[in-house]
Every structure is written in structure tokens, then in C-alpha cells.
C-alpha positions in Angstrom: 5.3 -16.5 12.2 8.6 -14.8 13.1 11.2 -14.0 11.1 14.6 -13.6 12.6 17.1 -11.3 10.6 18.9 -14.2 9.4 15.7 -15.2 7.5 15.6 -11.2 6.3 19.1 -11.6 4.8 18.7 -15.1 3.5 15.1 -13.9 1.4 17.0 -10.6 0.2 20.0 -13.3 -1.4 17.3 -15.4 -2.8 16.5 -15.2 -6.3 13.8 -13.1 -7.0 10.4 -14.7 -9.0 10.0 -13.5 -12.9 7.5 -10.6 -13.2 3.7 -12.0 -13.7 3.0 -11.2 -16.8 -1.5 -10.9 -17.6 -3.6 -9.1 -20.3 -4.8 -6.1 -19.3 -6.9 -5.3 -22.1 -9.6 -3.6 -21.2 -8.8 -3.0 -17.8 -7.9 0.1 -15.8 -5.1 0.2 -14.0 -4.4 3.2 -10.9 -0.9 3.3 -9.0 -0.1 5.9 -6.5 3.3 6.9 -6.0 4.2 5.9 -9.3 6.5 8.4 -10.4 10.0 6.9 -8.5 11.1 3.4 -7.3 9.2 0.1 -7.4 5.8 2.6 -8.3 7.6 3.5 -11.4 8.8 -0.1 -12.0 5.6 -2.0 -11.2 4.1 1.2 -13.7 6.4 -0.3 -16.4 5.2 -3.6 -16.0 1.3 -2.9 -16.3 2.0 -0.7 -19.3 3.4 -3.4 -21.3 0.5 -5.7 -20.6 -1.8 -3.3 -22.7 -4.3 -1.7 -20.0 -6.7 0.3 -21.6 -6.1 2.9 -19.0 -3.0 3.5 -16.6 -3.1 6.3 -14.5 -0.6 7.7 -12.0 -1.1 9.3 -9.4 2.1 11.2 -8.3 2.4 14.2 -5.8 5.0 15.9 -8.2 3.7 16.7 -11.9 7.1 17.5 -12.6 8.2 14.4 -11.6 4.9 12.7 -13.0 5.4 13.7 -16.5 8.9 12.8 -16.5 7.6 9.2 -15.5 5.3 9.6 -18.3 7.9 9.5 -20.8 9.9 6.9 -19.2 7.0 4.9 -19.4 6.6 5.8 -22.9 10.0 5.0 -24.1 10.6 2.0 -22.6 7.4 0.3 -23.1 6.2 2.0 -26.0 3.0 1.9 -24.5 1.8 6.1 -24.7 -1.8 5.9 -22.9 0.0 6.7 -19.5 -2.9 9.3 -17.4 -0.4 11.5 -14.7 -3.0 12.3 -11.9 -1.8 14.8 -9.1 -2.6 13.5 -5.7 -1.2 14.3 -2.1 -1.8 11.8 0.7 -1.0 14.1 2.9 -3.5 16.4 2.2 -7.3 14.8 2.5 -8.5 17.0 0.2 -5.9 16.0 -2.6 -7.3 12.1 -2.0 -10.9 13.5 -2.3 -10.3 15.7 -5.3 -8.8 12.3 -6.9 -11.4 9.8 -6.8 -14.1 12.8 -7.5 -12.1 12.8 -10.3 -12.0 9.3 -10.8 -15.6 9.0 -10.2 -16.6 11.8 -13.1 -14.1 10.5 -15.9 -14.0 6.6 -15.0 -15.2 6.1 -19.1 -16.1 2.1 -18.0 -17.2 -0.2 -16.1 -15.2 0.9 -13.0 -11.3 0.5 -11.3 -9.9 -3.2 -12.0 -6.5 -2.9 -10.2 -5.5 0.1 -7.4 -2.2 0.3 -6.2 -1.4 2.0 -3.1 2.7 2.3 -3.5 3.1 6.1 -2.3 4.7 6.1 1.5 7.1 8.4 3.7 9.8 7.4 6.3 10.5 10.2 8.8 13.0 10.0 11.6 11.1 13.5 13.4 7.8 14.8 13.9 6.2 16.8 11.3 3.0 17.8 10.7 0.5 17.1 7.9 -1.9 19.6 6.3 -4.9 18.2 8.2 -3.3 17.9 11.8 -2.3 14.8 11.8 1.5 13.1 12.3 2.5 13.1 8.6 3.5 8.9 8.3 0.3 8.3 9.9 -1.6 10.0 7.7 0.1 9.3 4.4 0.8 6.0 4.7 -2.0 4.7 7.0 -5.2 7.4 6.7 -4.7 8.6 2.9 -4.1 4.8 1.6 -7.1 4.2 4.1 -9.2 6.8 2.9 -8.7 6.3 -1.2 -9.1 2.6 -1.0 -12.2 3.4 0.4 -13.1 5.9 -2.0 -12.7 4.1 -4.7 -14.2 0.8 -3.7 -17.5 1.3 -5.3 -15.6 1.4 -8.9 -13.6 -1.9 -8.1 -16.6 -3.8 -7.3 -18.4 -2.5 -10.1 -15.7 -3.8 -11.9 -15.2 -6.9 -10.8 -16.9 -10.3 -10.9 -16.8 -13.8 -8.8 -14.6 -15.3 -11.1 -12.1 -12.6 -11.6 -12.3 -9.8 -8.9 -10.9 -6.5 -8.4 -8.1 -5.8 -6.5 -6.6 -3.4 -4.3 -2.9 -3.9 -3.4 -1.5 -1.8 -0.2 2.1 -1.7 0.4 3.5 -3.0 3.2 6.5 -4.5 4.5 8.6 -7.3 6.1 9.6 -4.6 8.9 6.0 -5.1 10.5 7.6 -8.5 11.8 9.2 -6.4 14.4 6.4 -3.4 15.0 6.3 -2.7 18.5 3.1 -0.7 20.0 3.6 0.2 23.1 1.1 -1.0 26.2 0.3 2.7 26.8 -0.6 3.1 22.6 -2.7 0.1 22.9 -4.5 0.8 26.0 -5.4 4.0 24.7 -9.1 4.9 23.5 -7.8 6.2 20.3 -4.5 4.3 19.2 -4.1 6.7 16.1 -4.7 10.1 18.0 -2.0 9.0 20.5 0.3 8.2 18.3 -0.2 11.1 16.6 0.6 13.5 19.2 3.1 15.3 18.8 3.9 15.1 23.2 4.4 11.5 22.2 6.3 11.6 19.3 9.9 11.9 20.9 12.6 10.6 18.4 12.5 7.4 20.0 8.8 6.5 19.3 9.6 8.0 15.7 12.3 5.1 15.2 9.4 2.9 15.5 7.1 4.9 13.1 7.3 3.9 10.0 7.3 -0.4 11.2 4.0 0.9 12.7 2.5 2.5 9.7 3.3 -0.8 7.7 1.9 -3.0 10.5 -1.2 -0.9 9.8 -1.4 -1.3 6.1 -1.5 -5.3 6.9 -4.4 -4.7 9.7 -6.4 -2.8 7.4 -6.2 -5.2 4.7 -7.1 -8.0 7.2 -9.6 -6.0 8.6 -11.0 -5.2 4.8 -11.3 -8.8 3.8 -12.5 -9.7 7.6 -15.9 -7.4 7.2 -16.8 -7.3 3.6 -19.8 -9.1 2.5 -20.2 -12.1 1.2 -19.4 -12.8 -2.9 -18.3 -9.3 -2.7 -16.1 -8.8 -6.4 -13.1 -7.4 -4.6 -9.9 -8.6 -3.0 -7.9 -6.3 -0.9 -4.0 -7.7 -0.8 -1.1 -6.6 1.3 2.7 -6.9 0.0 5.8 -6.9 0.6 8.4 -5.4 -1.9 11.2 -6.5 -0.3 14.2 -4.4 0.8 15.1 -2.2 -2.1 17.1 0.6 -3.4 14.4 3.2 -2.6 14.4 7.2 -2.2 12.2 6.5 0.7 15.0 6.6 2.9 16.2 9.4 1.7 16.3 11.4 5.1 18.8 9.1 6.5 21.3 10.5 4.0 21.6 13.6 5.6 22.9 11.8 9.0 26.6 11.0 8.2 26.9 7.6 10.2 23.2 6.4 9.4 23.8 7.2 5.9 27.3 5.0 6.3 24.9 2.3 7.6 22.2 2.3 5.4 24.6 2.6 1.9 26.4 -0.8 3.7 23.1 -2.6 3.6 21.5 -1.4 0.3 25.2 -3.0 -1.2 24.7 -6.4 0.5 21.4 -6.8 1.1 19.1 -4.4 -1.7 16.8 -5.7 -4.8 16.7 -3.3 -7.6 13.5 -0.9 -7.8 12.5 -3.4 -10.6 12.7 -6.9 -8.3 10.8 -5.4 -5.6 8.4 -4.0 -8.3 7.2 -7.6 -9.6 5.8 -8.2 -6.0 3.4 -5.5 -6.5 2.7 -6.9 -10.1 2.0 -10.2 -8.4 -0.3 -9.2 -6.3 -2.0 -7.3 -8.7 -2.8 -9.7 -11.3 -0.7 -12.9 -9.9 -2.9 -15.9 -8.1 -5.9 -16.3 -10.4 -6.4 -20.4 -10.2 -9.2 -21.6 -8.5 -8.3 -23.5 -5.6 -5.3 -24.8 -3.6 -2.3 -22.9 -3.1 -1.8 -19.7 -4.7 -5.9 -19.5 -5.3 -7.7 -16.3 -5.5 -9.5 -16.9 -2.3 -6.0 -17.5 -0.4 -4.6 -13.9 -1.5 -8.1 -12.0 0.1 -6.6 -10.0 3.3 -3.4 -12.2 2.6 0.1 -10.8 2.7 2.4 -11.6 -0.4 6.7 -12.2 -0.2 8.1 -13.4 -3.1 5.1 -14.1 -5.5 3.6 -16.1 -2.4 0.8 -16.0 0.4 3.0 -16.3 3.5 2.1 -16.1 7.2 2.2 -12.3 8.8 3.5 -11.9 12.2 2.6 -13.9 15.3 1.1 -10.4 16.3 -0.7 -10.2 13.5 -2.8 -13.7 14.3 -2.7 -13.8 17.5 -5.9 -12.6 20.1 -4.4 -9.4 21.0 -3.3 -8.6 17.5 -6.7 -9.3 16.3 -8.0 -7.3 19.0 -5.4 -4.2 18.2 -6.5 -5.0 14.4 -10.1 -4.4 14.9 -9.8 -1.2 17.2 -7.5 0.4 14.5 -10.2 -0.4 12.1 -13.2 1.1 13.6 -10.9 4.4 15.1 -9.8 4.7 11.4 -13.8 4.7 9.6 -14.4 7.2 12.5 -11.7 9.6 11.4 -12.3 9.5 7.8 -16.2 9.3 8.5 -15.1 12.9 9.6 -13.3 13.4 6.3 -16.4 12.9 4.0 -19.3 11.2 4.7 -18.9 8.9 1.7 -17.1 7.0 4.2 -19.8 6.2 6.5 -22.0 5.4 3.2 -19.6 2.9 1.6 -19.4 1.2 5.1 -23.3 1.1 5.3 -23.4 -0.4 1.7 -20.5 -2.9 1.8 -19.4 -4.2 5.1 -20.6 -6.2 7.8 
């Protein structure tokens, strides 16, 4: 599929589906960046369906407990768990399903949302050596999802499995990876180099990072075993009014530009948030469209499976997809050697 920007403008004037609504009773819910934005919102949302835990996972814990209480007095619901994580820090994501692991108090992880993300216009460095917006929003999300996968199919069952829901975004429609990138042994390394990273390739960064975030998913669903309880969904939020452009406003004429298209063209925090809440807990029929089975490795726009790029499905996509894949289990087989276990124990 491509989507021309008159099809971007037309879905961002479209009304936006109501918010799915499920009970959560009993289940334990996780979002990460959860403490601003569609996190917060899509927070909101799970809180008043009752879960019997909600943590958030939030790099501030100033900014955590303050989402704590918003929670709280908006949705009256008060078992809100604030988490510190840092995706990009490995050791933060480690320390956080360790955690995880030792106070799970059940039967396991029901619902993970990977929501946290950064957009950076220059190179900058992450605590572990790689390019931050590859490691936060592709490794990190990479790596916890992985983490806690055990817990989510412990969790789920056949008839009503676990999920794991990874941000992405419309913008991978027009990703670009260069021939040199994809030739490359290690596509991740090179573009993590910081000889590579001029502030041209970094204008193409962050539609790179959310192209990823679809591969993976893909990817997930492509080499997990058979009847395994767990679906792994990508979504998009739509365009929304977001802090996560937030270094644009320090550039006078981008700023201009970007205010412009927030006032025409922007969802609230809360609109883009019930795409996240859809894919979460949306699509639980059996069969036909909207099924369970169709939102495994599918991508979700406006409370739908739609079709990703023509990249995306196409040979050399597929190709790119799978490299990406087995470059990133190398790298975070590095990290921990859970990695490599969780691999051995639940892919093909």
C-alpha cells in the first residue's frame, strides 16, 4: 500500500473511532512511556476498565507520580504501580523486567505497551554506545518485549492471548534506507555511527526507527511457534499533539511549521490514545475481519488491520525485515543472555 499525503490529511479529518472499552479484571496491564501524551491517555483508558494491576513505566518519577494522580483523579481508579525505566539505558530495561519477574503476584503480563519514543533532529549518544533513537525506540522496545515474553504467554491462552502493542507510525510509509544501509553487514551498527549520522540521514531517523518497530512485529509473529498465547501488534496513533516533537520548537521556522500542522491536521493526545487501547484489547472475535488471528504482526489505523507499506511486503522489504531481525537478537544476545534463551524456547 502507499499512502499519498492527501490520504495522511484526509485520515487526520476523519472522525476518530470511540475508545474500546473491555474488562480488565484480573488482568495486568504494563505501559511504557506512560507519564505524557497518548501513554498517559491510553493509561486513563485501561484504569477505568478495572485492571487488577496497571503499572507505568516512566523515565521521570517526578513526572510518573504526577501521572499517578491524574490517573487517580480522573478515573478514580488508585491501584496505578509508577515503575522507573530508561530505554536508553539497557540496564534500566533489565532492572525492570527483573523486577517484573520477582513481583509479577499472578499468572503473568496480559497486555504490554511499548508507547515511550524519542525524535532527535542530531546525533547523540546513548548510555550504552549506541545512536539514542535507535536504541530507545528500536533496541529497548526490542529488548523488553523480549524480556517479558515469558510472562505474556504464561498468561495467555488460545482463545484469548496476550498482547504486546509497539508503537509505530504512519510515517514508515515514507522510510527511506539507503542502498549503502541495506547493503551493509550490520544495518543497525551503520546506522548508528555516528560518521553516518550527518543531519541529513538524521531527518530520516526517526521514519526509520518506526519502520523498525513494524519489522519487528512482523518479524515476531513471522517466527513464533505454533499455538503460541501471544500476539505481538503494531499501531499507529495517528498524528497528535505530542511533546515528542518537542526539539523542533527550539528552531524558529520548523517550530512555525510544525504549530501550522498540529492546528489543521492534529488528534488530541486522547484520540490517538484509543488506537493503542484497540490494539490492546480491541479484535477479540473469532474469524473474519477484525479477528484475533488478523491483528498477529498486523499494523492497526483507526481501530483497523490495514495494509503496511509496499516496502513492508514486498521481497526486499521482507529480506531488510529479516536481517534487522537476526542483527537485532545478536545485539541484545550481547545484552543478557536471556535473550538467546527466550529465542531457543519460543521461536522458530
Amino acid at each position: 500500500m502507499r499512502k499519498p499525503i492527501w490520504q495522511f490529511i484526509f485520515d487526520q479529518w476523519s472522525t476518530v473511532p470511540p475508545v474500546e472499552k473491555a474488562n480488565l479484571r484480573g488482568k495486568t496491564v504494563v505501559v511504557i512511556g506512560a507519564n505524557v501524551g497518548i501513554g498517559l491517555e491510553a493509561t486513563k483508558h485501561f484504569a477505568r476498565m478495572n485492571p487488577s494491576r496497571l503499572i507505568l513505566g516512566c523515565r521521570s518519577e517526578t513526572k510518573g507520580r504526577e501521572a499517578i494522580e491524574e490517573v487517580k483523579r480522573e478515573t478514580k481508579y488508585g491501584e496505578s504501580e509508577l515503575w522507573p525505566i530508561d530505554l536508553a539505558d539497557f540496564s534500566s530495561v533489565k532492572a525492570f523486567a527483573d523486577r517484573f519477574n520477582k513481583k509479577k503476584q499472578g499468572k503473568g503480563l496480559d497486555i504490554l505497551v511499548m508507547n515511550a519514543g524519542i525524535l532527535q533532529l542530531n546525533y547523540e549518544e546513548a548510555k550504552d554506545g549506541w545512536e539514542s533513537t535507535i536504541q530507545v525506540n528500536h533496541l529497548s522496545t526490542a529488548l523488553l518485549s523480549l524480556l517479558l515474553m515469558p510472562n505474556m504467554i504464561s498468561a495467555g491462552t488460545l482463545s484469548s492471548p496476550s498482547r504486546v502493542v509497539i508503537v509505530s507510525s504512519d510515517v514508515h510509509y515514507w522510510a527511506t534506507i539507503e542502498d549503502e544501509v541495506r547493503n551493509s553487514p550490520k544495518v543497525l551498527a551503520k546506522l548508528s555511527d555516528k560518521t553516518y549520522c550527518t543531519t541529513n540521514a538524521m531527518r530520516r531517523r526517526y521514519h526509520q526507527t518506526k519502520l523498525f518497530n513494524l519489522f519487528f512485529v512482523r518479524a515476531m509473529a513471522a517466527h513464533l511457534r505454533l499455538k503460541t498465547p501471544m500476539a505481538a501488534v503494531a499501531v499507529n496513533p495517528g498524528y497528535c499533539y505530542s511533546q515528542l516533537r518537542r526539539f523542533h520548537y527550539s528552531r524558529p521556522m520548523l517550530n512555525m511549521f510544525v504549530r501550522m500542522m498540529e492546528l489543521l491536521l492534529a488528534w488530541t493526545s486522547e484520540q490517538g490514545a484509543r488506537q493503542l487501547v484497540y490494539a490492546a484489547v480491541g479484535a477479540r472475535k473469532k474469524g473474519g475481519s477484525g479477528c484475533e488471528e488478523e491483528l498477529k504482526g498486523g499494523y492497526v489505523h483507526l481501530a483497523e488491520v490495514v495494509e503496511p507499506s509496499d516496502f513492508v511486503i514486498s521481497k526486499e522489504g521482507g529480506m531488510l525485515q529479516e536481517k534487522i531481525w537476526n542483527e537485532t537478537i545478536e545485539i541484545l544476545s550481547g545484552v543478557t543472555p536471556k535473550i538467546g534463551d527466550i529465542v531457543a524456547e519460543y521461536f522458530q
